[in-house]
C-alpha angles and dihedrals in degrees: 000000000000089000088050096053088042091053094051097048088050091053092050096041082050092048101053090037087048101042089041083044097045104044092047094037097050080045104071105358119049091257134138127188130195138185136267136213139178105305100243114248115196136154084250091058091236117194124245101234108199116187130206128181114216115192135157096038116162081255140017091218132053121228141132092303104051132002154106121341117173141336120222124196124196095208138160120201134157099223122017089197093076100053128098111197128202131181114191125188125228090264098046108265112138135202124191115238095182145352116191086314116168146012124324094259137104134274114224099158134075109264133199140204124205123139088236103067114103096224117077110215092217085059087044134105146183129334096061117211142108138049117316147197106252122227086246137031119274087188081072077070088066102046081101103295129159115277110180116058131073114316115206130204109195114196122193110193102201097194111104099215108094120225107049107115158041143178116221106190132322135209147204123209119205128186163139117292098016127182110273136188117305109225131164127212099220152020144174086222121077102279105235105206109192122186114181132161079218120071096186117023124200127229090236098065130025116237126226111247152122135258125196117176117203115212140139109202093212090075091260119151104276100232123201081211081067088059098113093061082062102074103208120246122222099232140172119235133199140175110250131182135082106223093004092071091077098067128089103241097063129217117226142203115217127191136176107262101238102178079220103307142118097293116227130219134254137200110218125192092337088311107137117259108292132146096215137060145176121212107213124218112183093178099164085047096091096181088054092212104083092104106034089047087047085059100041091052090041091046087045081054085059091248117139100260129196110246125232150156138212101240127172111228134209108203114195087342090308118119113229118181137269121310142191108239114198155139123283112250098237093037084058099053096044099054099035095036119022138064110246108191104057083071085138095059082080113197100017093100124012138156113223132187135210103211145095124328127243110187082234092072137088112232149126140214131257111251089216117063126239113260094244100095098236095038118123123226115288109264114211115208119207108227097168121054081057115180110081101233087055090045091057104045086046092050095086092052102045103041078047095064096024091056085058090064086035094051091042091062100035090114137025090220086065104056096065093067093026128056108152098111090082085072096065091049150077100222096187090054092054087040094063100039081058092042093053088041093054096039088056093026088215125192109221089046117132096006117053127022086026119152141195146169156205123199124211097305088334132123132283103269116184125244157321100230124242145163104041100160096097093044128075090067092310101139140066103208130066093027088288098151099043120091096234140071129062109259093207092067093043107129114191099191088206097048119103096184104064143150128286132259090229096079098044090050095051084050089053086056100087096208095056093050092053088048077055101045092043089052090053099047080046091056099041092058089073123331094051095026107141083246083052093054091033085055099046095048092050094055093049090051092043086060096054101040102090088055103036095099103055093040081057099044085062094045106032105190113144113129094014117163093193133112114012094294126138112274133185123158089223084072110090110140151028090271092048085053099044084045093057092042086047094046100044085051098062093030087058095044087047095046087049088051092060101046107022085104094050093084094073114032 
């Protein structure tokens, strides 16, 4: 009864303060102030929409002139961590303000938001309380946007308990000399132009837009003034990732817009033609180079690598970072490596992923449970065939051959009576995917972002290889960071996403694990030599380097405790950062040189 007195004070405390605020305040500053109200908490995580009508502003519409600076919200919440926080112009564009930033601890402080504040709320921790970098840009908001009209701040407490939190007032600040867009005018990296209604799109929809990649492919400086030799494509963008989604610099699936028709192909930046493609973010890589080294090593092995290239992007004028522009994995496997018209002959070739599960999806489970003790059953996810319908009518034949390898490993006692399973599959090609997982000890190795197929009535071949950016040492949970241990055998007793049986069985075959060890000892001798790794480190990093400082001085995550990644506060800069990737490389070769015989004696 106490809490309810206490809310209702609060809401009429917060009515009067924000009406007497709001009236002097739009009066003579720029400002304009709205209500609060109790944040909504249901089991279906609605979003608070709070509404507030701007009129009479110095211009209708924000630009460089005149425009948003900042906004500022009087809120009260037991724990930050649990809040989503959208801000949506008049005419629809959205930044994001926060996603599940923090610690797991209250607010009990106003907040602001502006670009130009020198501390980033997702690096941020208790106490709350001060002006903030947003997740966003709030400068998109003056590349001539609306101005008048009713502004919307949409919050998603994602805690399921009802009743912890409530937003007192929140204002606008308008104003002369805002911040605007950030662009460049040049850069020896392919120049990514995106141009998009939508700001920020979601990953449940894809958004309308255009896509022009600058490049010249005889290493000349990629120029935005060239821009016109570049013809723009019309493109559909969505917002891809799991984890990665909460952080502030955003990865993106791109795909060609085809109005319902065949889909044709496109070469970007020297990429071969494909009508699909994934910007990469790799925010918490802050060298920037974990996944395109892990290609270019996996493509030196011979395996079919995704290609890709480092690229620097302007969204909406606004310039964004360095990503990493490249195919999609399945995309990669079904142009350079199935037959695709033989689509009918449903079951006979098919990509398949291990990784998280969306409804949309066709998959099934794995009749034989991960090794880690809470793990579910591994869920494969068809990605070709890849239209649903054909998914679905593909789904009986090849879980049917695919449950044959998958039964066949179910248990190490059984491999040593039992070794056909070497028949139904390409060994080299699941050598090496260990080989590259081990080298890098990644994390997400084995259980999320992997990949298999099966060619036109072939065997099952692993790969390709994707998500590096929490491999090389890069995270701080799980013995990530040190040199020793197998990953494959990692067993996190609380995970319930973990690794396959399939990979520790084929290990316990002793034949398999000399085939592995003999591979290893192969590559070592040149492709994967320590002067190999060191080379082609260097000429990633050589590409980059013009371009490091002003990608950094946008993201600014050196020496971030936040999300799991791997922290040290030895680790200031970009060359603290390139050393440690550098050192854990040759300490884990090294530590794989001296036990990689040690699986089958």
């Amino acid at each position: 009864m106490k809490k309810i007195l206490l809310t209702i004070i609060i809401l009429l405390v917060a009515i009067l303060a924000s009406w007497n605020v709001g009236c002097y305040l739009g009066e003579r500053n720029g400002d304009f102030t709205g209500l609060g109200s109790i944040i909504k908490k249901t089991h279906d995580l609605d979003t608070t929409i709070f509404e507030l009508k701007v009129a009479g502003l110095d211009q209708e519409i924000l630009d460089n002139q005149f425009g948003l600076i900042s906004i500022k919200l009087n809120i009260r919440h037991q724990n930050f961590t649990n809040l989503d926080m959208y801000l949506v112009a008049p005419s629809g564009e959205r930044v994001e303000l926060t996603n599940c930033d923090g610690d797991d601890m209250p607010v009990k402080k106003s907040i602001a938001f502006c670009d130009t504040a020198s501390q980033q709320i997702f690096t941020s921790g208790f106490p709350y309380g001060g002006t903030y970098r947003p997740h966003g840009f709030l400068a998109w908001f003056n590349n001539h946007c609306k101005g008048n009209g009713v502004w919307k701040l949409k919050i998603v407490d994602t805690n399921r308990r009802k009743g912890r939190g409530i937003l007192i007032y929140w204002q606008l600040h308008f104003g002369k000399n805002p911040v605007v867009p950030v662009t460049i005018k040049s850069s020896p990296l392919p120049l990514i132009v995106v141009n998009c209604d939508e700001v920020s799109p979601s990953k449940t929809h894809h958004a309308k837009g255009t896509m022009q990649v600058i490049y010249h492919d005889d290493g000349s400086e990629n120029k935005l003034s060239d821009s016109s030799a570049f013809p723009p494509l019309k493109v559909e963008l969505k917002l891809r990732g799991n984890s990665s989604v909460k952080l502030p610099k955003k990865n993106y699936s791109v795909k060609l817009d085809s109005k319902g028709k065949q889909t044709a192909s496109y070469s970007l930046a020297g990429i071969r033609p494909t009508s699909e493609w994934v910007l990469g973010s790799n925010l918490m890589d802050r060298t920037l180079i974990r996944n395109p080294l892990t290609h270019t090593l996996y493509q030196q092995m011979g395996d079919p690598a995704v290609e890709n290239k480092l690229c620097e992007v302007i969204w909406n004028n606004q310039y964004i970072g360095i990503y990493l522009l490249s195919e999609k994995p399945d995309q990669s496997i079904i142009q350079s490596k199935l037959e695709t018209g033989k689509i009918k002959e449903y079951g006979k070739q098919f990509v398949l992923c291990k990784d998280n599960y969306s409804k949309d999806q066709i998959a099934w489970n794995s009749s034989n449970k991960s090794l880690t003790p809470r793990s579910k059953n591994p869920r494969l996810i068809i990605k070709y065939p890849n239209k649903k319908r054909d998914a679905e009518r593909a789904l009986p034949e090849i879980k049917k051959y695919f449950d044959e390898f998958d039964n066949l490993l179910a248990s190490p006692n059984r491999i040593k009576g039992d070794t056909t399973y070497r028949n139904l599959i390409d060994m080299q090609s699941f050598i090496d995917y260990i080989i590259i997982s081990e080298l890098s000890k990644n994390n997400d190795g084995y259980k999320l972002s992997s990949y298999l197929y099966r060619p036109y009535n072939g065997k099952i071949f692993a790969g390709p290889v994707w998500d590096f950016d929490r491999a090389y040492g890069n995270l701080a949970s799980d013995s990530s960071w040190q040199k020793e241990g197998w990953k494959y055998m990692f067993l996190d007793s609380g995970a319930t996403n973990g690794v396959p049986v399939w990979w520790n069985t084929m290990m316990e075959d002793k034949y398999f694990a000399q085939q592995l060890a003999n591979r290893w000892d192969f590559l070592r001798k040149d492709i994967l030599s320590d002067q190999k790794i060191e080379r082609s480190l260097d000429s990633l990093v050589k590409k980059i380097e013009p371009v490091i400082a002003r990608n950094f001085k946008i993201w600014p995550v050196f020496s971030v405790d936040r999300h799991g990644f791997f922290y040290s506060e030895t680790v200031k800069n970009y060359t603290d950062e390139l050393e440690f990737l550098r050192k854990f490389i040759f300490n884990r070769v090294h530590w794989l040189d001296a036990h990689v015989h040690d699986r089958y004696h």
